[in-house]
Backbone as ProteinMPNN parsed JSONL, in Angstrom:
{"seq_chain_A": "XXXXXXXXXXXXXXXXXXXXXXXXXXXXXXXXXXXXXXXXXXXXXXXXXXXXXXXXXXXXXXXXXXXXXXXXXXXXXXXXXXXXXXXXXXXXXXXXXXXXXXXXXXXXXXXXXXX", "coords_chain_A": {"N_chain_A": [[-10.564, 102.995, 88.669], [-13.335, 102.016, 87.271], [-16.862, 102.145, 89.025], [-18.602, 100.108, 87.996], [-17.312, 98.221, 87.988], [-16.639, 97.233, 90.265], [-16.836, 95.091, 93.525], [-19.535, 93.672, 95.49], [-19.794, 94.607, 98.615], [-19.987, 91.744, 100.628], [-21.421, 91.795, 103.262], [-23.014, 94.433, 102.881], [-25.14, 93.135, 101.335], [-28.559, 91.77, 101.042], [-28.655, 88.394, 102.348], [-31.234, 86.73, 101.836], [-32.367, 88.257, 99.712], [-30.616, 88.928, 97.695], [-30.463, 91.426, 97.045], [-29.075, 94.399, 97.527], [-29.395, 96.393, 101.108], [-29.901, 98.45, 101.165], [-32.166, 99.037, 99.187], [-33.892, 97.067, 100.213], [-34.714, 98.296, 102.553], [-35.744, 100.148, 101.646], [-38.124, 99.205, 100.483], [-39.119, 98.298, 102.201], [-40.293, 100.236, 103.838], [-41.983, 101.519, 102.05], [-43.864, 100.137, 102.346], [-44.753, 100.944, 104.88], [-47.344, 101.767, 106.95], [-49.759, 104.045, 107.873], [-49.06, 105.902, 110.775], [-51.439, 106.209, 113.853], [-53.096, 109.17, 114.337], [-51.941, 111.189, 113.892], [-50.454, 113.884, 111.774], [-50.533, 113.477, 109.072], [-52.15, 111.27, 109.532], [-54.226, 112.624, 109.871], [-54.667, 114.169, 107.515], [-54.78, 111.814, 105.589], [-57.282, 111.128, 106.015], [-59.303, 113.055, 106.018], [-58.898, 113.705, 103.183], [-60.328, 110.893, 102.305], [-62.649, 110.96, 102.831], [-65.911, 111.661, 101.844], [-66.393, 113.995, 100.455], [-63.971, 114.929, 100.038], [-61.294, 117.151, 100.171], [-59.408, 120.42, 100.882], [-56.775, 122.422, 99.341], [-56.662, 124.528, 101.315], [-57.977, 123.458, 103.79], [-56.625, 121.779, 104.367], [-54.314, 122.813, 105.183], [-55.149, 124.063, 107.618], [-55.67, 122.315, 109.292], [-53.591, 120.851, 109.76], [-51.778, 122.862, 110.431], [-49.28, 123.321, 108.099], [-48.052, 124.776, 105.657], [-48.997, 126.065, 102.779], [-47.362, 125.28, 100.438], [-46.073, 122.753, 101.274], [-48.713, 120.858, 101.842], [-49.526, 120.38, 99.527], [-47.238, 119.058, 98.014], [-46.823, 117.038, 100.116], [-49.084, 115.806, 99.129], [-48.407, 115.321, 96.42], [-45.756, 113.847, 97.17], [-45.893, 112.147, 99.374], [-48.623, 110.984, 99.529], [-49.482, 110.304, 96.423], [-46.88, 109.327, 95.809], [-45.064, 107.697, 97.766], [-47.007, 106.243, 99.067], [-48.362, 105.303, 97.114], [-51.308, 106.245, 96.601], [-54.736, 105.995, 94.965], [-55.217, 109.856, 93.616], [-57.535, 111.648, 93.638], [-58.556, 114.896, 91.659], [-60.541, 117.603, 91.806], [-62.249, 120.433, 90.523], [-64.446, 122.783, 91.869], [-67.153, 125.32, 92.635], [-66.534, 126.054, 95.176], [-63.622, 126.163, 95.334], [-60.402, 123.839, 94.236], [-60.574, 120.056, 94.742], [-59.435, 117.877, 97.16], [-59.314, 114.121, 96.703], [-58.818, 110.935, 97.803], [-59.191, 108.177, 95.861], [-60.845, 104.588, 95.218], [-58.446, 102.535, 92.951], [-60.187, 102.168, 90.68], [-61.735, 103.783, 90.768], [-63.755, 103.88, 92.691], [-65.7, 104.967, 95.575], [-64.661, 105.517, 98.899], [-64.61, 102.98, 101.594], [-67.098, 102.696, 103.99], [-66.117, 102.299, 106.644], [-63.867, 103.596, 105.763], [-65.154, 105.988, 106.001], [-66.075, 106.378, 108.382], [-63.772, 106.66, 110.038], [-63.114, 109.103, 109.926], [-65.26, 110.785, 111.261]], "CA_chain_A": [[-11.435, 101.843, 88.601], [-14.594, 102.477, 87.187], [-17.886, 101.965, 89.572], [-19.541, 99.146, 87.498], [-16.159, 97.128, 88.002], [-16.292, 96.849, 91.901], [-17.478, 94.145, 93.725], [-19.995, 94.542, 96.416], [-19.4, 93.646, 99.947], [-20.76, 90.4, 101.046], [-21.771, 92.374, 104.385], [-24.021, 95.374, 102.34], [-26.433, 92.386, 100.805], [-29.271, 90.669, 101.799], [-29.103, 87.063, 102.278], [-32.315, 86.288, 101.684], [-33.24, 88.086, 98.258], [-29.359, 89.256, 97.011], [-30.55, 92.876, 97.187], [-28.783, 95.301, 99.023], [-29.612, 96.615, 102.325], [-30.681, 99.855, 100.996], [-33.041, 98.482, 98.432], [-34.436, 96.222, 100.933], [-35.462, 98.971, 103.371], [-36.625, 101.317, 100.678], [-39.277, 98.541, 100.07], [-40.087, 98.551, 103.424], [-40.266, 101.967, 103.907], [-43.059, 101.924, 100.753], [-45.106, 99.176, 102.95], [-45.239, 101.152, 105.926], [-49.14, 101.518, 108.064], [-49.368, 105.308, 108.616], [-49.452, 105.603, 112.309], [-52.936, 107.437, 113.805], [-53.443, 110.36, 115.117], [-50.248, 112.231, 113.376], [-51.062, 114.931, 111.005], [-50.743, 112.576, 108.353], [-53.179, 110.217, 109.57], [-55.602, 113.499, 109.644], [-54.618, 114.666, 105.932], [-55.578, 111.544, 104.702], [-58.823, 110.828, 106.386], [-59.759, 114.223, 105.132], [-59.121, 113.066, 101.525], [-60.607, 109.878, 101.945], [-63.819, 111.07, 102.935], [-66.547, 111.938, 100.372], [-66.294, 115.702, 99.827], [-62.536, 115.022, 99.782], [-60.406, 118.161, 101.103], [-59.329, 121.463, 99.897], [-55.547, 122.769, 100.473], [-56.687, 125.423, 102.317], [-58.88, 122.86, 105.122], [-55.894, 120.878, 104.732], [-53.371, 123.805, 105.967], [-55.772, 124.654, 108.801], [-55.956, 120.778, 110.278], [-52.107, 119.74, 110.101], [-50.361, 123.664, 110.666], [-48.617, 123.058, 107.136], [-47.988, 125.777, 104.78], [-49.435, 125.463, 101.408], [-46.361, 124.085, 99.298], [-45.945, 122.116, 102.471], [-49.513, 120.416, 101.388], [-48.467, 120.151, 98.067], [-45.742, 118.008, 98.663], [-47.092, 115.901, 101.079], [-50.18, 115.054, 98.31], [-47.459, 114.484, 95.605], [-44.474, 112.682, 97.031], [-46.313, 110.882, 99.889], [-49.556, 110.188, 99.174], [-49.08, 109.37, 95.237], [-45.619, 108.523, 95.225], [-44.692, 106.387, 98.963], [-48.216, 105.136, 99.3], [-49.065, 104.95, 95.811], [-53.053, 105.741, 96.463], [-54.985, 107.533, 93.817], [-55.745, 110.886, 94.199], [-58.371, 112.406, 92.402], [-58.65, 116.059, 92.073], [-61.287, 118.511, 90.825], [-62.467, 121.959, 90.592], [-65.98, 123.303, 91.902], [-67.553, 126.783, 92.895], [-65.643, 126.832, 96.566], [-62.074, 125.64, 94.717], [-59.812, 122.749, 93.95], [-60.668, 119.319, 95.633], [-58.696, 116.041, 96.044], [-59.853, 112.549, 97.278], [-58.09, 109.381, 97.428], [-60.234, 106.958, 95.708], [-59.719, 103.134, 95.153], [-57.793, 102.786, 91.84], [-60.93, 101.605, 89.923], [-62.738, 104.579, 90.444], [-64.498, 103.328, 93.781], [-65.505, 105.639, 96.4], [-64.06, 105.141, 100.194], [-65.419, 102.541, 101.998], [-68.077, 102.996, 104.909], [-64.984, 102.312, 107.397], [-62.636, 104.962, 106.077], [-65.638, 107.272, 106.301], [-66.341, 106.396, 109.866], [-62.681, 107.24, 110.34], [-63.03, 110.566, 109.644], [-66.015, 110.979, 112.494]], "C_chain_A": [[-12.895, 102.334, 88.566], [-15.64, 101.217, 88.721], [-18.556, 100.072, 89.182], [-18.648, 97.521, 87.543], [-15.939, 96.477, 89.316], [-17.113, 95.527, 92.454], [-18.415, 94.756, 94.986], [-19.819, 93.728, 97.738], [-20.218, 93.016, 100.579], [-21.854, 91.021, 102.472], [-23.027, 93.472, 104.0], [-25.276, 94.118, 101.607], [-27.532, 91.669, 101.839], [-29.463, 89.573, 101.452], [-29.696, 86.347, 101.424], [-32.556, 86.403, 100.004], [-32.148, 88.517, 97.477], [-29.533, 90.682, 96.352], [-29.693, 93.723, 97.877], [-29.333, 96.127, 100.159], [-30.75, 97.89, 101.889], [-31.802, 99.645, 100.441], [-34.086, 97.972, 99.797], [-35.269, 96.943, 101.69], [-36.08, 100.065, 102.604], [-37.793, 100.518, 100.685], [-40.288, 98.575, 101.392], [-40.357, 99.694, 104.142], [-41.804, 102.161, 103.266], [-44.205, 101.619, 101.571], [-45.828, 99.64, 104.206], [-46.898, 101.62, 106.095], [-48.864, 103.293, 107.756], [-50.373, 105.328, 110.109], [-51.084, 106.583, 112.531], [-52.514, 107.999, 114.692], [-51.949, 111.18, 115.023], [-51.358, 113.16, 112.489], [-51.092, 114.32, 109.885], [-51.674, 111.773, 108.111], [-54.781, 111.171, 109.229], [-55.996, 113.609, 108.463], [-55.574, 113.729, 105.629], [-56.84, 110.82, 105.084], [-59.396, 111.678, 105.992], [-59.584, 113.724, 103.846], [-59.659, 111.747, 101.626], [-62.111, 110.033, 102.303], [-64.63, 111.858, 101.536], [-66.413, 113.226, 99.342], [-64.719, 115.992, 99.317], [-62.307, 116.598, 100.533], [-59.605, 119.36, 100.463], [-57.679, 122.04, 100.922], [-55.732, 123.487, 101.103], [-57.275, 124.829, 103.738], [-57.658, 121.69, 105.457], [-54.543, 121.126, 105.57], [-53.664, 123.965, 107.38], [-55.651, 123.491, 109.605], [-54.459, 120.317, 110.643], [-51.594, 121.329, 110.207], [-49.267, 123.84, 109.367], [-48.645, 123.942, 106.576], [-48.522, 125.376, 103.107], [-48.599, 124.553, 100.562], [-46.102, 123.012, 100.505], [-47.087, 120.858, 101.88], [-49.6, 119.65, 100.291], [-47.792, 119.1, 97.899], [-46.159, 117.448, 99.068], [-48.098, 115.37, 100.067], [-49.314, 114.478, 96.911], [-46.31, 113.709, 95.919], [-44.966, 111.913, 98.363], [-47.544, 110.223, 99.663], [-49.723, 109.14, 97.732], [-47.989, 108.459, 95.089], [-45.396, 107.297, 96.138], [-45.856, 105.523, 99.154], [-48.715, 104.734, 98.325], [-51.168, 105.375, 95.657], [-53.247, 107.077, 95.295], [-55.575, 108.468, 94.294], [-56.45, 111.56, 93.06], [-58.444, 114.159, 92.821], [-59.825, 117.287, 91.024], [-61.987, 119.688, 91.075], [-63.755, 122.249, 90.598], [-65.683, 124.822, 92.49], [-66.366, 126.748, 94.354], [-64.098, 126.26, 96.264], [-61.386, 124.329, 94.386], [-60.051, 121.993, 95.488], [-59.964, 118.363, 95.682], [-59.725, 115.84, 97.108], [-59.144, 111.584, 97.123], [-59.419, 108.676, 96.708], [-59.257, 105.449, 94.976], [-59.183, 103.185, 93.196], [-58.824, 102.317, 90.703], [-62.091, 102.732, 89.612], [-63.864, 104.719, 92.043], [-64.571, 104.467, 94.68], [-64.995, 105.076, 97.641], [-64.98, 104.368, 100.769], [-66.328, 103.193, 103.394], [-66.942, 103.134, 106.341], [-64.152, 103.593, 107.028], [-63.556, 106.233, 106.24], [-66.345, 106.997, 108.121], [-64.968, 106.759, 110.579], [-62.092, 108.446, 110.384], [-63.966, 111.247, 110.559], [-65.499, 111.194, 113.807]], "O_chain_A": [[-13.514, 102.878, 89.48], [-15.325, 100.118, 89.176], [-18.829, 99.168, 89.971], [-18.987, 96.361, 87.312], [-15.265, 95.465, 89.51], [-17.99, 95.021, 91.754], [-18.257, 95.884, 95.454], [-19.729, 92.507, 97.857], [-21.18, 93.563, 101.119], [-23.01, 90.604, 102.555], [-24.014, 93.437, 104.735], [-26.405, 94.584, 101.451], [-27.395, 91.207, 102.972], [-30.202, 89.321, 100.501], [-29.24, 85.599, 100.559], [-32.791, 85.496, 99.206], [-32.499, 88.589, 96.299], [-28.912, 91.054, 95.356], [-29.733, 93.585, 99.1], [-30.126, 96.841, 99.545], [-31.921, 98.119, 102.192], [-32.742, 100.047, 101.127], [-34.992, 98.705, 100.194], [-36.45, 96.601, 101.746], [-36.928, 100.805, 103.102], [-38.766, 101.224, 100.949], [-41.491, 98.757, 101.578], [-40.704, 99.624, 105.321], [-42.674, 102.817, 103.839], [-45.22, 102.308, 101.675], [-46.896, 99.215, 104.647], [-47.535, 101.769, 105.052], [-47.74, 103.676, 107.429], [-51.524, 105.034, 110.433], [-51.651, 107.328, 111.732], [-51.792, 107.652, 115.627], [-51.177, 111.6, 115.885], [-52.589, 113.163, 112.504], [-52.124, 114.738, 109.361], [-52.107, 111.461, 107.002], [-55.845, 110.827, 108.715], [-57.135, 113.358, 108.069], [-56.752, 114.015, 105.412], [-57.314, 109.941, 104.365], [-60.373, 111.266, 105.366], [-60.615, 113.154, 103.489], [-59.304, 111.215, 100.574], [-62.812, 109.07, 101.993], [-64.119, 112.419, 100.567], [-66.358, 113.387, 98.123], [-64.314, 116.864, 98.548], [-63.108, 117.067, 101.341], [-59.131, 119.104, 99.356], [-57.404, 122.105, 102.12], [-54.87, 123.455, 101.981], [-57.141, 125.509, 104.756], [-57.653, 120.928, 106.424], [-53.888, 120.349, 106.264], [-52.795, 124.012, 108.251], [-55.506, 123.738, 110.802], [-54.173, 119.587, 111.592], [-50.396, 121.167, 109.973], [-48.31, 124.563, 109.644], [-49.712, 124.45, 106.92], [-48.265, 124.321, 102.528], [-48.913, 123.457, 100.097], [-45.747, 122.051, 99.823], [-46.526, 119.853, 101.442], [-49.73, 118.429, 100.216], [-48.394, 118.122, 97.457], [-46.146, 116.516, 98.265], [-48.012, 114.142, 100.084], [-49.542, 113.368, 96.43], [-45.842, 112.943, 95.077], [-44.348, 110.856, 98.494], [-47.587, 108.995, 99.597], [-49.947, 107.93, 97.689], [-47.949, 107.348, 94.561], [-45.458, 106.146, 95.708], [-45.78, 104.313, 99.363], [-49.536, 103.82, 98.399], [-51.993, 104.905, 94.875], [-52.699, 108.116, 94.928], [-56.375, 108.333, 95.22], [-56.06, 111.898, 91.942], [-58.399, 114.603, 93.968], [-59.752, 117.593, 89.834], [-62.332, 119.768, 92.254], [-64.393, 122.081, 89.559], [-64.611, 125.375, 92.734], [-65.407, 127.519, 94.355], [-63.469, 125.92, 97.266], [-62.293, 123.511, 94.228], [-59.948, 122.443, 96.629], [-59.655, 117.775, 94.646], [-60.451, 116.5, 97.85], [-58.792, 111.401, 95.958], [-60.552, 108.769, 97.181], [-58.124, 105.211, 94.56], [-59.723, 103.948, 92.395], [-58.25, 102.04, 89.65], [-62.963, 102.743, 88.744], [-64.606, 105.679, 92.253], [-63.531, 105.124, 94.705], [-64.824, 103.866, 97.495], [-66.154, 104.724, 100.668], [-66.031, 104.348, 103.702], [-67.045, 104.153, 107.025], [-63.829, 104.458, 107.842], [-63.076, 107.329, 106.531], [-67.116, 107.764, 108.696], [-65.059, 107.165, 111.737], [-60.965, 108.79, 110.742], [-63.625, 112.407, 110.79], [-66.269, 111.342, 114.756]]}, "name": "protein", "num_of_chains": 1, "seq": "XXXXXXXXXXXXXXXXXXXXXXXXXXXXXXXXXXXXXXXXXXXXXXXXXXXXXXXXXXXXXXXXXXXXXXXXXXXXXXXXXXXXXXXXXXXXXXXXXXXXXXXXXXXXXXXXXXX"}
């Protein structure tokens, strides 16, 4: 019995939007806050401030190993949180930044969050 033939069990859906369970918490998974004062919350206050953040200042603040860094700027920051990350190359090396998706720099708040 092929896959696409099964039914699904009344118990794996949700109610509400006729999603399944899994779906449902993937979404809310996407929506989550990131908590403060994790190494996470550091990363991206470091990229959200003006000078933005270099993987090597970003190794030294969270303990992370470079591909470690890496990773965390491509599959959580772009991918789970969706924010943009800008990235660009001067005399002391590669920089990112989150900025707002329009181009916008960080507001006055996320740079007092980084103080």
């Amino acid at each position: 019995m092929a896959k696409s033939s099964r039914q699904r069990n009344p118990a794996q859906t949700d109610p509400r939007r006729g999603q399944p369970k899994t779906a449902r918490r993937k979404a809310q998974h996407n929506k989550l806050a990131i908590r403060p004062k994790t190494k996470q919350a550091v990363a991206i206050s470091m990229l959200r401030s003006k000078g933005g953040a270099s993987v090597p200042s970003l190794m030294k603040a969270t303990g992370w190993q470079q591909h470690s860094v890496r990773g965390f700027l491509s599959g959580v920051v772009r991918k789970r949180l969706g924010l943009a990350l800008e990235s660009a190359n001067s005399a002391a090396g590669r920089r990112y930044r989150i900025v707002d998706r329009h181009g916008a720099k960080p507001s006055p708040a996320d740079e007092a969050e980084r103080d």
